[in-house]
C-alpha positions as CSV (number, residue, x, y, z in Angstrom):
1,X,5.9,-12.7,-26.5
2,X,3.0,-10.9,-26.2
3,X,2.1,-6.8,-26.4
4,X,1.9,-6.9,-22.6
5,X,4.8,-8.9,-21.8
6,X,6.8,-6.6,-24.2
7,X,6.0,-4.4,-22.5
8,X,7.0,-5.9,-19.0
9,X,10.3,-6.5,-21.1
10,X,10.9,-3.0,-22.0
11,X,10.0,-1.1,-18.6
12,X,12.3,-3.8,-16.8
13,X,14.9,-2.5,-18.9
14,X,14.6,0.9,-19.2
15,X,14.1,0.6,-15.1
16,X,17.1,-1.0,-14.6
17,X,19.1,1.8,-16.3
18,X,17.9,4.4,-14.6
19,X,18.5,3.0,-11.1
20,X,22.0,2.2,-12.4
21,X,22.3,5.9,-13.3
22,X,21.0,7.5,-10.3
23,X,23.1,5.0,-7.9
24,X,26.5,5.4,-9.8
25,X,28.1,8.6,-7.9
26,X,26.2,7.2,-4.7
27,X,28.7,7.5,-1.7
28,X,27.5,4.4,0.5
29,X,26.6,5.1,4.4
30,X,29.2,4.2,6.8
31,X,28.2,0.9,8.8
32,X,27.8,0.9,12.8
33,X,27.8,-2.4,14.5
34,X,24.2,-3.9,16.5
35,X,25.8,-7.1,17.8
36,X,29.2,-8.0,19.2
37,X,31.5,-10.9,17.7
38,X,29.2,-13.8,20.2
39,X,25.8,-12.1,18.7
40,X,24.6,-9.9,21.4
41,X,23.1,-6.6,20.9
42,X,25.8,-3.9,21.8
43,X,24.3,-1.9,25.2
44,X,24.2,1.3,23.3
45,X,21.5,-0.2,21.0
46,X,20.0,-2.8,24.0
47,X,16.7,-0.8,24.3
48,X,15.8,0.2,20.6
49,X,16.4,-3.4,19.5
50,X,13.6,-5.0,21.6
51,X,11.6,-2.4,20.0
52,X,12.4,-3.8,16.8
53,X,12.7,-7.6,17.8
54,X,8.9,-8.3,18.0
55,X,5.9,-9.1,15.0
56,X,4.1,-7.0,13.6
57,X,1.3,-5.0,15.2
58,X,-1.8,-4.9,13.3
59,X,-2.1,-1.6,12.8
60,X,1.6,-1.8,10.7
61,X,0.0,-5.1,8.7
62,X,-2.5,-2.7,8.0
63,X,-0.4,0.0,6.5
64,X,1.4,-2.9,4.7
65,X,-1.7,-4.5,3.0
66,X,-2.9,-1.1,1.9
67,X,0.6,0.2,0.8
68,X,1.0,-3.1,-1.5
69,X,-2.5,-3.4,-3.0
70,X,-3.9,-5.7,-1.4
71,X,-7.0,-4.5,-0.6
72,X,-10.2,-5.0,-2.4
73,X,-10.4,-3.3,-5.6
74,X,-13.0,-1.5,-4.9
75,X,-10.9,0.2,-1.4
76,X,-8.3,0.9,-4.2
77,X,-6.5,-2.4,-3.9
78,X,-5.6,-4.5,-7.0
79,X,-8.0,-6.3,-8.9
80,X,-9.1,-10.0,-9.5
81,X,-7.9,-12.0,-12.5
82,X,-9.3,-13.9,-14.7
83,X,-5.2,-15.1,-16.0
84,X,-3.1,-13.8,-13.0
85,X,0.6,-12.7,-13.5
86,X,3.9,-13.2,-11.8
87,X,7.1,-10.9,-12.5
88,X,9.8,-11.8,-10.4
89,X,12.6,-9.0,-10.3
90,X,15.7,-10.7,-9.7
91,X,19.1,-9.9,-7.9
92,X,21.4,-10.5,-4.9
93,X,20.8,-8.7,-1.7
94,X,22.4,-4.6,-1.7
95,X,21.6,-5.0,-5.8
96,X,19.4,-1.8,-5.5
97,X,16.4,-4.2,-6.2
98,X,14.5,-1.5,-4.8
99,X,15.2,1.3,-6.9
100,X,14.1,-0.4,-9.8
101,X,11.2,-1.5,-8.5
102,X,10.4,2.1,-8.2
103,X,11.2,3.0,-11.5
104,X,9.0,0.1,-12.9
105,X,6.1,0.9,-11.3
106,X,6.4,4.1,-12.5
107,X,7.3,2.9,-16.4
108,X,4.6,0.0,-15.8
109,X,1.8,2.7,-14.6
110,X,1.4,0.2,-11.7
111,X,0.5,3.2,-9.1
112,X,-2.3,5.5,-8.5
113,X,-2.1,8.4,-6.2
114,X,0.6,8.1,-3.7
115,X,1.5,4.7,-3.3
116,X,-1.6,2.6,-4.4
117,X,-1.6,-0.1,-6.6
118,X,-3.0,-0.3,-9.7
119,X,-3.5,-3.7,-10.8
120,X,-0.6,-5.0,-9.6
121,X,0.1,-6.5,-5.5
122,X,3.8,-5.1,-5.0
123,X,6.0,-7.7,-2.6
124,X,8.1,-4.8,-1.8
125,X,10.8,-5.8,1.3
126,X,11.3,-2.2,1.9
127,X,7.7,-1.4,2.0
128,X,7.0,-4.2,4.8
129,X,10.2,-2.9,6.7
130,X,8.9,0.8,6.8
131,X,6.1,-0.8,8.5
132,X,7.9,-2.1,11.6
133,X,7.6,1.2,13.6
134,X,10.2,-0.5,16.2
135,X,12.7,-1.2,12.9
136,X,12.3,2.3,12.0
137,X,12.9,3.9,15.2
138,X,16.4,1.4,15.8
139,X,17.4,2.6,11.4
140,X,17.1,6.3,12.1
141,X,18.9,5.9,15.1
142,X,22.1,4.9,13.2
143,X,21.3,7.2,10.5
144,X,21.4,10.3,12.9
145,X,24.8,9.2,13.7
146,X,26.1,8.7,9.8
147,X,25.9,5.2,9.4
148,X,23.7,2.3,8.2
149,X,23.1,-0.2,11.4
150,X,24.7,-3.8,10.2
151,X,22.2,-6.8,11.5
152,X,19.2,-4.5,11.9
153,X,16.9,-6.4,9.4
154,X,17.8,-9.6,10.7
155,X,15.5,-8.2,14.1
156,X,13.0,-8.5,11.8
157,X,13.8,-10.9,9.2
158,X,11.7,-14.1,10.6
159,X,8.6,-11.2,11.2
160,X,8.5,-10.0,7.6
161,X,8.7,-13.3,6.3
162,X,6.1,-14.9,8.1
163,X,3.8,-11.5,6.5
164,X,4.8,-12.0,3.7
165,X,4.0,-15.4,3.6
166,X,0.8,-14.6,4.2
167,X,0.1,-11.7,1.9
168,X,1.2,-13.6,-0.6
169,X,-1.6,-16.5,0.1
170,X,-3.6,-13.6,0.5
171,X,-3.2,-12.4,-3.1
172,X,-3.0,-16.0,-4.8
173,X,-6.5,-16.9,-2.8
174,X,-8.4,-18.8,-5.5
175,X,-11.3,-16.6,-4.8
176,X,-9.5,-13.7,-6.3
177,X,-6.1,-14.5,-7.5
178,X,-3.9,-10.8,-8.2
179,X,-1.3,-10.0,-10.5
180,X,2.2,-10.2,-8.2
181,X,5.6,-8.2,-8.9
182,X,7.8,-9.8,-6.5
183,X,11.9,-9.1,-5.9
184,X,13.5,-12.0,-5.1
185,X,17.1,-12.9,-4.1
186,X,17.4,-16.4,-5.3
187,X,20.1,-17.0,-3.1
188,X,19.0,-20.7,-2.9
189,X,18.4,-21.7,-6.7
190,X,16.4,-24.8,-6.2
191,X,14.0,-23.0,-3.6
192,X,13.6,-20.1,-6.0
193,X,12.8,-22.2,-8.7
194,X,10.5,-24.5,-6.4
195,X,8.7,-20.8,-5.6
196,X,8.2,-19.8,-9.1
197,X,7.3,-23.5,-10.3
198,X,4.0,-23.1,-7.2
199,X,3.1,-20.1,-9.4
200,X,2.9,-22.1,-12.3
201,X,1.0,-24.5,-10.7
202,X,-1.9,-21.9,-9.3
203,X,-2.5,-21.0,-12.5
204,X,-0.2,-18.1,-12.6
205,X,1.1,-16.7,-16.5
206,X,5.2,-16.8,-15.0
C-alpha cells in the first residue's frame, strides 16, 4: 500500500467514526406515506409528486456537474489523469453513507471553496437529488409536517440513475479520465463486482 492509498485508508477510517459519533443520539424523522397499499400517490401529495416524477432539467444537470467536479479543470472541475482512481465507499441504503462522505472529503482535502472538487469527481446520491427542484419541493413538504416522505426517491430513482450513468461516462471519457469517489450499495454483489471489475478494465487503480 502506497503513501496515497494510506492515506485513503486512514481518512476512510477516521470518517467513518465521526459520522458514527455525530449520528448516535440522532432521533430519526417520523415517516408519512406517498403511495397507498395498490401504489398510487395519496391525493394529498397528487400535485407535488408530478413535480417530482419527471428528468432532469438542464439547468439542475448543470448544478449537478458543477457541484461534483466535473467540469473542466480549468472552470474548477477535477483534473485529468495520467493513472485515474476509484474509491468506492460501501454500505447498505440508510447506512449514513452520506455523512461519511462528507467527512472524507473533508479528511481527503477533496474540496475547494464551497462545494468544488478538488481532484476528485464526487458520485454523491444526495448531491444529484438536491438537484431535482420538483424532489425538493415534494421532501420539504413532508418535512414541514415532521416526517420523512417514504417512496419519494423512488419518483426519481430511474432519473438519477440514467445521470448518473452518464456522468460517470463523462468522467471515465478516455480523453480525460478523473479520479472517482463513488458510494455504492452493493445490494446485488455480482453487479457490484461486475461495476468495479469495468473500472479495472478502463485503466482505473481500484
Amino acid at each position: 500500500m502506497d503513501g496515497d492509498q494510506l492515506l485513503y485508508r486512514e481518512g476512510m477510517d477516521a470518517s467513518v467514526q465521526a459520522a458514527q459519533k455525530r449520528t448516535a443520539n440522532r432521533v430519526p424523522l417520523k415517516t408519512c406515506k406517498l403511495m397507498d397499499e395498490t401504489g398510487d400517490v395519496l391525493p394529498e401529495w397528487e400535485a407535488l409528486a408530478k413535480t417530482a416524477d419527471r428528468d432532469y432539467l438542464p439547468e439542475e444537470e448543470e448544478a449537478a456537474f458543477t457541484a461534483l467536479g466535473l467540469r473542466d479543470a480549468e472552470d474548477g472541475g477535477a483534473a485529468c489523469q495520467d493513472v485515474p482512481r476509484a474509491l468506492f465507499l460501501l454500505g447498505p441504503s440508510g447506512a449514513r453513507k452520506g455523512l461519511v462522505l462528507n467527512e472524507l472529503k473533508a479528511k481527503l482535502n477533496l474540496t475547494k471553496t464551497g462545494s468544488q472538487v478538488y481532484n476528485t469527481v464526487i458520485m454523491d446520491g444526495s448531491v444529484l437529488r438536491n438537484a431535482h427542484k420538483g424532489y425538493q419541493k415534494l421532501v420539504n413538504a413532508a418535512l414541514e409536517k415532521g416526517c420523512a416522505l417514504e417512496e419519494a426517491d423512488d419518483l426519481i430513482h430511474l432519473y438519477l440513475m440514467k445521470l448518473k450513468k452518464r456522468m460517470i461516462e463523462m468522467a471515465t471519457d478516455a480523453r480525460c479520465k478523473r479520479n472517482i469517489l463513488m458510494p455504492l450499495t452493493c445490494s446485488n454483489y455480482k453487479v457490484c463486482v461486475q461495476d468495479i471489475n469495468a473500472f479495472k478494465a478502463n485503466g482505473y487503480d481500484v
